[in-house]
C-alpha positions in Angstrom: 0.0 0.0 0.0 2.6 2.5 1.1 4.8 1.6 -2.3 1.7 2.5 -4.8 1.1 5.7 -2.7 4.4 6.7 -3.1 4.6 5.9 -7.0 1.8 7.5 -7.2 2.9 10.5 -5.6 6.2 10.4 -8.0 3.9 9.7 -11.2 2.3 12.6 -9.9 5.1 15.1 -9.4 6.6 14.0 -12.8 3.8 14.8 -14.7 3.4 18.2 -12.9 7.2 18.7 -13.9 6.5 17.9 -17.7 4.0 19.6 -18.7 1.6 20.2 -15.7 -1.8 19.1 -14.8 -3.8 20.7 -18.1 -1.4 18.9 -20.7 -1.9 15.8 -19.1 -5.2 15.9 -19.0 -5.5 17.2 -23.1 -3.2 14.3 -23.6 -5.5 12.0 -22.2 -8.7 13.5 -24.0 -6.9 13.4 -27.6 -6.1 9.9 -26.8 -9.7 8.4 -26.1 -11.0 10.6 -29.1 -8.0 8.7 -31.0 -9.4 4.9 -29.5 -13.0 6.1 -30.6 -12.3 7.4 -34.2 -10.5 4.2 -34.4 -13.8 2.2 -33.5 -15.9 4.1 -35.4 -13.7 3.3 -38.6 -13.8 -0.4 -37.6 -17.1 -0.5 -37.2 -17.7 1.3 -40.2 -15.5 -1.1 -42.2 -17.1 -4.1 -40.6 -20.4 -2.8 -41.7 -19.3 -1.9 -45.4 -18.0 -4.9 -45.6 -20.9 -7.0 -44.7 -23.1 -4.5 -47.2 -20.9 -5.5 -50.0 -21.5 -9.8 -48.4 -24.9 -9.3 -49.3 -24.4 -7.0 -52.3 -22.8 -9.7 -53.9 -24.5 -12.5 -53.0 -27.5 -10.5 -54.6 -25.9 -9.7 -58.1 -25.4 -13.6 -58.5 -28.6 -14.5 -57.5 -30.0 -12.5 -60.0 -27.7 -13.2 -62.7 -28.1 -17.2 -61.8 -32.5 -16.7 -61.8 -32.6 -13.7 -64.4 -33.9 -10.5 -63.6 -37.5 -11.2 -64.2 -37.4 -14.5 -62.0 -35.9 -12.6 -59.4 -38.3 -9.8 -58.8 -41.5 -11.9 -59.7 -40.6 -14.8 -57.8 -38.8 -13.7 -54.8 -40.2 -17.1 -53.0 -38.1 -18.8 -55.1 -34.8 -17.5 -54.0 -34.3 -19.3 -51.1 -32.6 -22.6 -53.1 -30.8 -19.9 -54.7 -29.5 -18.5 -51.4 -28.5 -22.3 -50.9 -26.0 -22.3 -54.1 -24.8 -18.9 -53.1 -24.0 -19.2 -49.8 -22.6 -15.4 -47.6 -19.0 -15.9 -46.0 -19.1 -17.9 -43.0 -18.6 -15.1 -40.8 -21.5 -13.9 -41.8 -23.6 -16.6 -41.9 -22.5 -17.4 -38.1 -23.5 -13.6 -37.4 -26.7 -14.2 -39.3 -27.5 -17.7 -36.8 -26.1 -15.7 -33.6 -28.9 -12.8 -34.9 -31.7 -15.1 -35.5 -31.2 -17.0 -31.8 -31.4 -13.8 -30.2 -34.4 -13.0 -31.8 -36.2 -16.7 -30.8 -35.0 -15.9 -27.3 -36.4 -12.7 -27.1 -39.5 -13.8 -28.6 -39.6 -16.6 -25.9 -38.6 -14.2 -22.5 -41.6 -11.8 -24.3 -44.3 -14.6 -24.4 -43.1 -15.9 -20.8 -43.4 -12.4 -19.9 -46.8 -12.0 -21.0 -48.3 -15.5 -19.7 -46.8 -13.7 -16.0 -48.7 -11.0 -16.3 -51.8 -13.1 -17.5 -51.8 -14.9 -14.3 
């Protein structure tokens, strides 16, 4: 206990000697703005690059069907989806998505047969 107070107290007095309190503490803020643009662009990237998954998978569906199957029989593109599978990465995501959904639907209806009682 009495070592970390005391490196704290020398962390402190260093960073009072270069710089002082205010740089520190712009330092600090430029660096999480840095971490957050750098999320953002991830996320963005991630996103963009599941848009482009789909995109794809889309342009060979309706190359494989032809145009006019594609847009009058949209039931039918399920085999389709079968030949022309997403990524796997995706696909996981897509399963993760969908089981979160079933269990929400399931804690809703529980939920409601409660309150029914």
């Amino acid at each position: 206990m009495i070592i970390r107070e005391s490196t704290h107290r020398l962390q402190n007095a260093m960073m009072q000697a270069m710089g002082g309190e205010q740089f520190w503490e712009s330092k600090k803020l430029e660096l999480s703005m840095q971490k957050e643009d750098e999320r953002k662009r991830e996320a963005n990237r991630e996103a963009r690059e599941k848009a482009e998954a789909y995109k794809y998978r889309e342009d060979q569906v309706r190359r494989h069907m032809g145009s006019i199957k594609y847009y009058l029989m949209p039931k039918n593109r399920a085999k389709y989806y079968e030949v022309y599978p997403l990524p796997k990465k995706y696909r996981v995501m897509e399963e993760q998505e969908r089981a979160r959904a079933k269990r929400e639907k399931q804690l809703a209806e529980m939920r409601k047969k409660k309150a029914a009682q």
